[in-house]
C-alpha positions as CSV (number, residue, x, y, z in Angstrom):
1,X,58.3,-16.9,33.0
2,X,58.8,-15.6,36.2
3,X,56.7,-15.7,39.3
4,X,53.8,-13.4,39.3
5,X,53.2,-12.4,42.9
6,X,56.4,-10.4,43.8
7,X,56.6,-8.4,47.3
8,X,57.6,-5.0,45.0
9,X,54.0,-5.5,44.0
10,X,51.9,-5.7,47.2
11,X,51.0,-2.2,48.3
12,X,51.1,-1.4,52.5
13,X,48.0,-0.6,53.9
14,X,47.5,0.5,57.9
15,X,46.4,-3.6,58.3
16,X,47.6,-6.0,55.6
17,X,49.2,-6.0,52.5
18,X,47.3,-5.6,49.5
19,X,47.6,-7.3,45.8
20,X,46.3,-4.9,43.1
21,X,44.1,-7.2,40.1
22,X,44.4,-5.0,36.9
23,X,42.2,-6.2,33.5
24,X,42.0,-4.1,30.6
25,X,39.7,-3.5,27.9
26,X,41.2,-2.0,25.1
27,X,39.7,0.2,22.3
28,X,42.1,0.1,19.2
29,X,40.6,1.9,16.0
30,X,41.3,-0.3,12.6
31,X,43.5,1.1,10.2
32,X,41.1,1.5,6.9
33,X,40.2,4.0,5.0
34,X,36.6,3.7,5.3
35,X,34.3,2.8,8.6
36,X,33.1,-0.2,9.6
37,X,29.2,-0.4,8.0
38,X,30.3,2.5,5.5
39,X,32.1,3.9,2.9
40,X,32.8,7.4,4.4
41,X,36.4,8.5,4.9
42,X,38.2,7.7,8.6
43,X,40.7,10.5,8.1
44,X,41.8,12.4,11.2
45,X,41.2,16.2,11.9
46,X,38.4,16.6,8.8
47,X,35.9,19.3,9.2
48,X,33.4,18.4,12.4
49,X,30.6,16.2,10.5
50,X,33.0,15.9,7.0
51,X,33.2,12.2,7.5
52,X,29.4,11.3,7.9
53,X,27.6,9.0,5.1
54,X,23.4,8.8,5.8
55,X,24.4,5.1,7.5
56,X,26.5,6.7,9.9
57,X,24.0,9.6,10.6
58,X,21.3,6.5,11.1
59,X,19.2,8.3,8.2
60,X,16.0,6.1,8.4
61,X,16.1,2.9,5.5
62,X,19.9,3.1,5.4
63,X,21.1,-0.3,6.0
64,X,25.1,-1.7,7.0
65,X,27.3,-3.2,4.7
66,X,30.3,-4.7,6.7
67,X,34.0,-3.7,5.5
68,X,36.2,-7.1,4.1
69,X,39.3,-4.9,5.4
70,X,38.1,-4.2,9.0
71,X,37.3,-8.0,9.3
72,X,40.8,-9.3,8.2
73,X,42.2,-6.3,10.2
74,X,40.7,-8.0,13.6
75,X,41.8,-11.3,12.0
76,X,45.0,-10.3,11.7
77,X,44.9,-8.7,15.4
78,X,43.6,-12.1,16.2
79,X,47.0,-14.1,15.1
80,X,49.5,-11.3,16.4
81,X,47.8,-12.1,19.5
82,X,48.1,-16.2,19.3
83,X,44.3,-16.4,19.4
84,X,41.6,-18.3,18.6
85,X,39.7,-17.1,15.3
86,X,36.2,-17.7,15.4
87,X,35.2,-18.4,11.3
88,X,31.2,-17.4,12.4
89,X,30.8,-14.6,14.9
90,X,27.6,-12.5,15.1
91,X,27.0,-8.5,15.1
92,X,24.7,-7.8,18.0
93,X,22.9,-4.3,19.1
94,X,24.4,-3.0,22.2
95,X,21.1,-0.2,23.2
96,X,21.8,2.9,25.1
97,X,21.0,6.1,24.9
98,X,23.8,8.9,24.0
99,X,23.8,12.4,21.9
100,X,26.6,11.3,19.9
101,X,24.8,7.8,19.3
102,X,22.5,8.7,16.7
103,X,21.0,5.2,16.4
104,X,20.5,4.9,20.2
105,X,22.2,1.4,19.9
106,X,26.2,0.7,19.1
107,X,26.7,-2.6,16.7
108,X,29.0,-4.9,18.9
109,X,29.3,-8.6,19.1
110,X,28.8,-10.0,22.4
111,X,27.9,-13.8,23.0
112,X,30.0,-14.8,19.2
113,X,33.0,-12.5,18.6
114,X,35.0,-12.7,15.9
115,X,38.0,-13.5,18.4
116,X,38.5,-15.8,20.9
117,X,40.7,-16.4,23.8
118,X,44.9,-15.4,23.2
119,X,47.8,-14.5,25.0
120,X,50.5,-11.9,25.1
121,X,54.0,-12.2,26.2
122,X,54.9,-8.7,28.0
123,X,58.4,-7.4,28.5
124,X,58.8,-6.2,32.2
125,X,62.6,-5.5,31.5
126,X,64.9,-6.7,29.1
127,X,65.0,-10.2,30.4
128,X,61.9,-10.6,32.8
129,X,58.8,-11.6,31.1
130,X,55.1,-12.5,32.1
131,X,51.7,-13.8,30.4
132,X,48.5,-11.7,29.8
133,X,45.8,-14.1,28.7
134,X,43.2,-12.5,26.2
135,X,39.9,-13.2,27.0
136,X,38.3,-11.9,23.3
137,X,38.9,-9.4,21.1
138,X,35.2,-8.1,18.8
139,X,34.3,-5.7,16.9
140,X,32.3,-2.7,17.1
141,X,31.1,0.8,15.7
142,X,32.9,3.7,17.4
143,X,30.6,6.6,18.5
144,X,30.8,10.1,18.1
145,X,32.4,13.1,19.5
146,X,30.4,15.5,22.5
147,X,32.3,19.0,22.0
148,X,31.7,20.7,25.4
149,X,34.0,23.6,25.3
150,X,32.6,25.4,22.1
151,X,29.6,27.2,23.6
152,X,28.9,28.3,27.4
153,X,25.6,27.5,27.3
154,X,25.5,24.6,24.6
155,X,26.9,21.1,23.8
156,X,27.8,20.4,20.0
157,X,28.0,16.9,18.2
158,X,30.7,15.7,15.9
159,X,29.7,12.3,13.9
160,X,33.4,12.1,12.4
161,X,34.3,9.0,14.4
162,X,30.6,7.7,14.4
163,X,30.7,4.3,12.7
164,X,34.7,3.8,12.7
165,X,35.7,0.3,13.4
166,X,37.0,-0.4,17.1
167,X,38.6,-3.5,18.4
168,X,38.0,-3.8,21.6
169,X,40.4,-6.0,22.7
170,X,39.4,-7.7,26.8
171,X,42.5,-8.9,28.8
172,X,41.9,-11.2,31.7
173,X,42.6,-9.8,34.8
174,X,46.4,-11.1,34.8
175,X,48.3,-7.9,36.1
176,X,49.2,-7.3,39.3
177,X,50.6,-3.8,39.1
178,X,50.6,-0.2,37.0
179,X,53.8,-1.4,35.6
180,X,52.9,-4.4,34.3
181,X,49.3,-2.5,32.8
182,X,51.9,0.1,31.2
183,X,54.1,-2.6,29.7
184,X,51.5,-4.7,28.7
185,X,49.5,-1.6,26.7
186,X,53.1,-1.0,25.1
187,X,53.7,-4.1,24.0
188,X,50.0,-4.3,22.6
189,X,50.7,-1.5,20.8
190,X,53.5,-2.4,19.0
191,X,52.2,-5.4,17.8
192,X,49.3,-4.0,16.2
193,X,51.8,-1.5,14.8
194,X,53.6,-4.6,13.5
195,X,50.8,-5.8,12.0
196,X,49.3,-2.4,10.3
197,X,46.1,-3.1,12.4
198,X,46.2,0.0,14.8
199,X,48.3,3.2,14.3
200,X,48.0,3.2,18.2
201,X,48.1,7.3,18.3
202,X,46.6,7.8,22.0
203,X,46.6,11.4,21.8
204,X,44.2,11.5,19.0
205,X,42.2,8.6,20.7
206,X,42.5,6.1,18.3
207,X,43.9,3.8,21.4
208,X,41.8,4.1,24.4
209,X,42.2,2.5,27.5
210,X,39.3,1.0,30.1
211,X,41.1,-0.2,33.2
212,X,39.7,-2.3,35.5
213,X,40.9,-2.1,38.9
214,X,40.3,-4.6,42.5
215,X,42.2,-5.1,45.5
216,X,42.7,-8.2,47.8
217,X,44.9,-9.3,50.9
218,X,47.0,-12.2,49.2
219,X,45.5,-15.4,48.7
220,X,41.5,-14.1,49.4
221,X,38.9,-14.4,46.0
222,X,39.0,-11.5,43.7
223,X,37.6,-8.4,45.5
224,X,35.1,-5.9,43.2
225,X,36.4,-4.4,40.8
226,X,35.7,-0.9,39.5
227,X,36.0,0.5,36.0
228,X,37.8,3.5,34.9
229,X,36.4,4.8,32.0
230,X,38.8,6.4,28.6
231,X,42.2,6.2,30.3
232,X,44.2,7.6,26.8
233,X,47.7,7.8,27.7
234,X,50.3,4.9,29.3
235,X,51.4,7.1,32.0
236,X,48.0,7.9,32.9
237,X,46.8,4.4,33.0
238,X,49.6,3.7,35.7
239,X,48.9,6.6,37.4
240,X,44.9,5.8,37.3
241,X,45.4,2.4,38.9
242,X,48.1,3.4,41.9
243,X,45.1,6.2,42.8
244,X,42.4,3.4,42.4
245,X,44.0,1.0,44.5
246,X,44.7,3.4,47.2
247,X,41.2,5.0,47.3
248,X,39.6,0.9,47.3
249,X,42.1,0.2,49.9
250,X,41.6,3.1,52.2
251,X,37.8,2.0,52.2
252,X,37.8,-1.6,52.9
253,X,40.2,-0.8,55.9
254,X,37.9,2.1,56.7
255,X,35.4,-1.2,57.6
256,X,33.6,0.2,54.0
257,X,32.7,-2.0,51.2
258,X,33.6,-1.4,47.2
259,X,30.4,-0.3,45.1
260,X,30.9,-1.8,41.4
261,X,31.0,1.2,39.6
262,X,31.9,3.3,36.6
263,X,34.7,5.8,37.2
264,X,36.8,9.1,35.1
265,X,40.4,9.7,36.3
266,X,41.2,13.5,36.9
267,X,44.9,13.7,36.0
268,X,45.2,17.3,36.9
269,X,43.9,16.3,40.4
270,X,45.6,13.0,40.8
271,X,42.0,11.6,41.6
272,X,39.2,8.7,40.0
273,X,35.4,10.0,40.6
274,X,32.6,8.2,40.2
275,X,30.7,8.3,36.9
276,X,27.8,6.1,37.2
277,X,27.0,2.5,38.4
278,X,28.6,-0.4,36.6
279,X,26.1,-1.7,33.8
280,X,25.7,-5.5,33.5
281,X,25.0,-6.9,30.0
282,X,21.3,-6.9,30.4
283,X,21.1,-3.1,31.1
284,X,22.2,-2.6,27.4
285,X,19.5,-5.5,26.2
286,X,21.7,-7.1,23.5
287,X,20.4,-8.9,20.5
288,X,21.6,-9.8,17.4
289,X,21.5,-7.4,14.7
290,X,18.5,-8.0,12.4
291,X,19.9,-5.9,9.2
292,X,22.9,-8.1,9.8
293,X,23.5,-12.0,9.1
294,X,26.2,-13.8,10.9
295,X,30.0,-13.5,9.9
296,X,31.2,-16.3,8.8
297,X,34.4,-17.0,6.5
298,X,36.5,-20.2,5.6
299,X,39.7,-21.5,6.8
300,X,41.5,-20.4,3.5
301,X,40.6,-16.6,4.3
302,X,42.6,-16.9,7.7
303,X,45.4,-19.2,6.1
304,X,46.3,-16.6,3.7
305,X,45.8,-13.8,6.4
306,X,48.3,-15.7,8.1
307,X,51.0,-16.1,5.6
308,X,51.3,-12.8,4.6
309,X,51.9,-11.2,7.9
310,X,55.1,-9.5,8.8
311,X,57.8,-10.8,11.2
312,X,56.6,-9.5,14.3
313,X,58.4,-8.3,17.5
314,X,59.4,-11.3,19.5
315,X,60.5,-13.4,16.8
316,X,62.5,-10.1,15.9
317,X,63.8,-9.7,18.9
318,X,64.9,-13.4,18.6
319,X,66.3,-13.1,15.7
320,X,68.3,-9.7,16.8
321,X,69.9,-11.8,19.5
322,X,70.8,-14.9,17.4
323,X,71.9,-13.7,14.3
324,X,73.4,-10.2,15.3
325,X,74.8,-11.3,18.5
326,X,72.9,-8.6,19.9
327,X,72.0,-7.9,24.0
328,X,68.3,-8.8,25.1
329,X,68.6,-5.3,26.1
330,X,69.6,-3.7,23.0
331,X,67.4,-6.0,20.4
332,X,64.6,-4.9,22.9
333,X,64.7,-1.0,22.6
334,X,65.3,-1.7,18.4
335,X,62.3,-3.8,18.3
336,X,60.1,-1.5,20.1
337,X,59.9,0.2,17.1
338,X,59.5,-1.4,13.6
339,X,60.8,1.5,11.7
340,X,63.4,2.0,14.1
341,X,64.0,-1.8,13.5
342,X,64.0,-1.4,10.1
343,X,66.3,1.4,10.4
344,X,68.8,-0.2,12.2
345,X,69.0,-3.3,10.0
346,X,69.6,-1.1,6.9
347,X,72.6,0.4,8.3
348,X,74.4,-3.1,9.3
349,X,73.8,-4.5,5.6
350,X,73.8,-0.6,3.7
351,X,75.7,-0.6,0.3
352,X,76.1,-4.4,0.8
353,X,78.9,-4.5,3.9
354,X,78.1,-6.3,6.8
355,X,78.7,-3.9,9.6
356,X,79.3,-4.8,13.2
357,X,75.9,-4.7,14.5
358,X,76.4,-4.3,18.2
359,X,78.4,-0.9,17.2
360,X,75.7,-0.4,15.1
361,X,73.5,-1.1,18.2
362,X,75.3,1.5,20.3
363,X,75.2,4.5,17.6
364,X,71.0,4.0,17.2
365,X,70.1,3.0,20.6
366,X,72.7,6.0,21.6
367,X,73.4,9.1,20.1
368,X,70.5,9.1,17.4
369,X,68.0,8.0,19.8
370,X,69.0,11.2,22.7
371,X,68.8,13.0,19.5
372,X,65.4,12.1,18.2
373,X,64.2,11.9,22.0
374,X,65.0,15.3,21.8
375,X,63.1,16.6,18.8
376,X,60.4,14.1,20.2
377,X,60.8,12.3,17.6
378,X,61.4,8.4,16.5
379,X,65.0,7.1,14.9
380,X,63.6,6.6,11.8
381,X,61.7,10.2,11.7
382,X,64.9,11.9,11.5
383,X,66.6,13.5,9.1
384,X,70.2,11.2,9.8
385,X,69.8,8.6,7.3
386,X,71.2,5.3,7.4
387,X,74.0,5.9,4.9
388,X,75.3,8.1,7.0
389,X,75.5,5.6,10.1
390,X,76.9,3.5,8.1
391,X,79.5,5.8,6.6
392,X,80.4,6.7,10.5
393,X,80.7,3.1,11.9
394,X,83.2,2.9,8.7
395,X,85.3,5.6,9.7
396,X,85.9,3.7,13.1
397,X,86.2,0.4,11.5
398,X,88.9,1.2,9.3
399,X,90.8,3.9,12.1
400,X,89.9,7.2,9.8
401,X,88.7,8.3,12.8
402,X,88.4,7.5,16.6
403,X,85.0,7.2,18.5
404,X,84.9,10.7,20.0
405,X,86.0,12.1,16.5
406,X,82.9,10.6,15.7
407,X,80.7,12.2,17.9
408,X,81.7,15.2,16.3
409,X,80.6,14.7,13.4
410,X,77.6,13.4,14.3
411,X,76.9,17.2,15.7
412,X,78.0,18.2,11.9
413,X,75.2,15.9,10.6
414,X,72.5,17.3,13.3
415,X,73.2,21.0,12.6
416,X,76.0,22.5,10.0
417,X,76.0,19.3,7.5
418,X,72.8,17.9,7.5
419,X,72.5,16.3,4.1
420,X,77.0,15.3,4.5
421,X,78.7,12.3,3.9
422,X,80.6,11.6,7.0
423,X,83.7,10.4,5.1
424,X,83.7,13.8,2.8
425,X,83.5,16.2,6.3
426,X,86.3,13.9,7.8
427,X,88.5,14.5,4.9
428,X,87.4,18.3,3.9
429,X,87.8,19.0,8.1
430,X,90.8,17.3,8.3
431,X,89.3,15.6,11.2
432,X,91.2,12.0,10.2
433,X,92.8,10.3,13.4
434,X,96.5,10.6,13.8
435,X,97.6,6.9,13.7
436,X,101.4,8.4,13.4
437,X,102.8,6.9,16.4
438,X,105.9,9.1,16.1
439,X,103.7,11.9,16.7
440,X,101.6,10.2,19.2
441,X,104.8,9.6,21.0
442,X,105.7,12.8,21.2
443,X,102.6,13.9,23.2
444,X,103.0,11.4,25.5
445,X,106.8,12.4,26.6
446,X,105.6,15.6,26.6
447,X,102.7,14.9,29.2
448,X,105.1,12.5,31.4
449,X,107.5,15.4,31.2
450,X,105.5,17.9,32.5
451,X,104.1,15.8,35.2
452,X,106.4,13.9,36.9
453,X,104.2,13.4,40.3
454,X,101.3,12.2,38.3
455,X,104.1,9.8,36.9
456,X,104.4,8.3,40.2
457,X,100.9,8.1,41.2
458,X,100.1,6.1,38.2
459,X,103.1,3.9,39.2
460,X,101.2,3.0,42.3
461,X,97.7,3.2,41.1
462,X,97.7,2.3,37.2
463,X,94.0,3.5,37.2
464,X,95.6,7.1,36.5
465,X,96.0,6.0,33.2
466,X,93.5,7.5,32.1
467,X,94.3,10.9,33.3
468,X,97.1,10.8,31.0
469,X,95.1,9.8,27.9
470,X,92.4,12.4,28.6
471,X,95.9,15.0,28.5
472,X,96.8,13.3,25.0
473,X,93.8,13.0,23.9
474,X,93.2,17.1,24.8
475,X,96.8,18.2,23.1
476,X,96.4,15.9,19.7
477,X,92.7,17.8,19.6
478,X,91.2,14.1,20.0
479,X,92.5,12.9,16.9
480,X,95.2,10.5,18.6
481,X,94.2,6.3,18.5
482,X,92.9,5.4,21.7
483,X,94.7,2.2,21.3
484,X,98.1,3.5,20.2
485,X,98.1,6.1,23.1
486,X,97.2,3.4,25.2
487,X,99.7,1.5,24.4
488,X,102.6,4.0,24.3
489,X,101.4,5.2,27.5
490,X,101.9,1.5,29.4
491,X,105.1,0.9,27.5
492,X,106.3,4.5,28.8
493,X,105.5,4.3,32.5
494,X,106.1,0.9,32.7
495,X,102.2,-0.3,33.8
């Protein structure tokens, strides 16, 4: 690992420089198909109120039943995270007072979660890494939904999301700058994707972000921290903490003092406001749930949680780099993804050849992915399958056709031949390379013919080559071997 303090990170202030302390508290919603204390459905974008059983309304008698799935879910989290797993962990009543609480108390766990301290290895770049310890991870009821923009003069309550299971997730405060808050988020995010635990989709909140934000001159104890509240996009949480450090910075040099408090970020204003003052855990009077007893589970249940989980990213990345020969670099961006990941290993192995998988490498991380970025889509969501990867790096390997001939019919595949074979569009095109190095030949004399000064220039300065094998390229229509006009070129002018 590297060092953590850098000098990129310290911020300038008008008297000192200034370390930003970032912790984060993140809210992950369990993949399940029913809520956490109820059967009623967790599907997104249902009717307002279609998803509400009398438990999650808080109907009076109705009592919890706790959902098996959610609890292996944050198990699962729990390993992905190389964290302790607490076999008895208690449901406690977190009481305060919201419209879209109907109970007027959340079920959390507090003192006994079900997850105990972790750590994550985050990905600053390619090949610089640093540690995020986890301080817990518990879990708890989500609440509802406010809807403010339905009425001018009235406030409407959706209980869909009432009752779904969260993860809240607590980092310790090990980050010392947005970037490293950004990456770390990311690289939570795909391992709960790994894992099936979290379908991490910010924009329909089920991954929400509370950022906890402090400043201090190098060296000094940890200043007070402030908390900004349902930060729900990665670029917002980095721009939430620059703003936040500025404004706590601005004050302390102002001869003010930090209030621990509560705050929203404004992203249309560039700006965090104050919300309320910061609660401590006796404002919210926690006890343990009485229609709950304790959680408790054996080793076996873990074990077998444990042997049944997928490969997940950094042993993939690993493995990428070992076995494929691949670039930190390159395994990084594939493993970002799992489907993309997945992707990327079918084309190497399709139809049972082993491809070269650093071409392989090139075409995904390349050309699909500008492609998909443009439709806003992922690799995998595209309509380019991996038989058809496969059937281009083919064409090269074998000299059908040459890399820019490629290209093109990648564009073929994207628009006029979406569901082609690449080798049947080569062929029906007549797009194959010209490997006749009679013909090739002839280009080239023709080229050295008509440009005699050139001829000389490259003499001099053999870096012109490639002037000349952009002209051959141009007159054979692109179809010439690179390599045999490179070849024929040297051997003609003598380089």
């Amino acid at each position: 690992m590297t060092a953590h303090i850098k000098p990129q990170n310290l911020v300038k202030g008008a008297t000192a420089d200034w370390e930003i302390i970032v912790g984060l508290e993140i809210h992950a919603q369990v993949t399940s198909n029913s809520k956490l204390f109820s059967g009623a459905s967790t599907t997104f974008g249902n009717e307002p109120n279609s998803n509400v059983s009398l438990v999650d309304a808080a109907m009076p008698g109705m009592l919890p039943v706790i959902n098996q799935e959610c609890v292996a879910q944050a198990v699962r989290t729990g390993l992905g995270l190389n964290a302790k797993i607490h076999n008895r962990s208690v449901f406690d009543r977190k009481n305060y007072f919201y419209p879209d609480l109907p109970q007027g108390y959340q079920i959390s766990q507090y003192k006994d979660p079900i997850v105990g301290e972790g750590v994550v290895i985050v990905d600053l770049t390619p090949t610089e890494q640093f540690e995020v310890g986890i301080e817990r991870l518990h879990l708890e009821q989500d609440a509802g939904k406010s809807l403010h923009d339905q009425s001018a003069t009235e406030s409407f309550v959706d209980l869909n999301r009432s009752g779904v299971a969260l993860m809240e997730i607590v980092s310790k405060p090990d980050m010392r700058s947005a970037d490293e808050a950004k990456a770390y988020v990311t690289k939570l995010r795909t391992i709960m994707r790994y894992l099936g635990t979290c379908d991490g989709n910010m924009e329909q909140g089920s991954l929400r972000a509370d950022v906890n934000v402090s400043v201090r001159k190098v060296g000094d104890p940890l200043g007070t921290r402030c908390e900004i509240k349902n930060v729900n996009s990665i670029r917002f949480i980095g721009q939430a903490i620059d703003v936040e450090a500025r404004r706590q910075i601005g004050i302390i040099e102002d001869g003010g003092k930090i209030d621990q408090e509560t705050r929203l970020f404004d992203p249309s204003r560039g700006e965090t406001r104050s919300m309320r003052s910061k609660e401590e855990a006796h404002d919210y009077r926690y006890f343990p749930d009485p229609d709950l007893l304790p959680l408790e589970f054996d080793q076996a249940f873990v074990d077998g949680l444990k042997a049944a989980l997928p490969e997940l990213p950094d042993a993939k990345k690993t493995r990428f780099v070992e076995a494929y020969g691949l670039s930190p670099y390159d395994a990084s961006v594939l493993v970002a993804d799992k489907d993309n990941a997945d992707f990327f290993e079918t084309c190497v192995a399709f139809g049972g050849v082993k491809r070269d998988a650093k071409i392989v490498a090139n075409w995904v991380n390349g050309d699909i992915a500008a492609y998909a970025n443009s439709q806003g889509l992922a690799v995998s969501q595209t309509h380019i399958t991996p038989a058809q990867i496969a059937g281009l790096v083919d064409l090269i390997g074998d000299n059908t056709i040459s890399g820019k001939i490629a290209k093109d019919v990648l564009a073929l595949l994207i628009t006029d031949e979406r569901d082609g074979d690449p080798r049947a569009i080569v062929e029906a095109r007549g797009l194959t390379q010209v490997t006749d190095t009679g013909a090739i030949e002839a280009a080239v004399d023709a080229i050295i013919a008509a440009n005699p000064q050139k001829v000389e220039q490259a003499k001099a300065k053999p870096s012109m080559l490639g002037w000349f094998v952009g002209q051959v390229m141009k007159q054979t229509g692109g179809r010439a071997n690179p390599q045999s006009v490179n070849d024929i070129l040297k051997q003609k002018l003598g380089i």
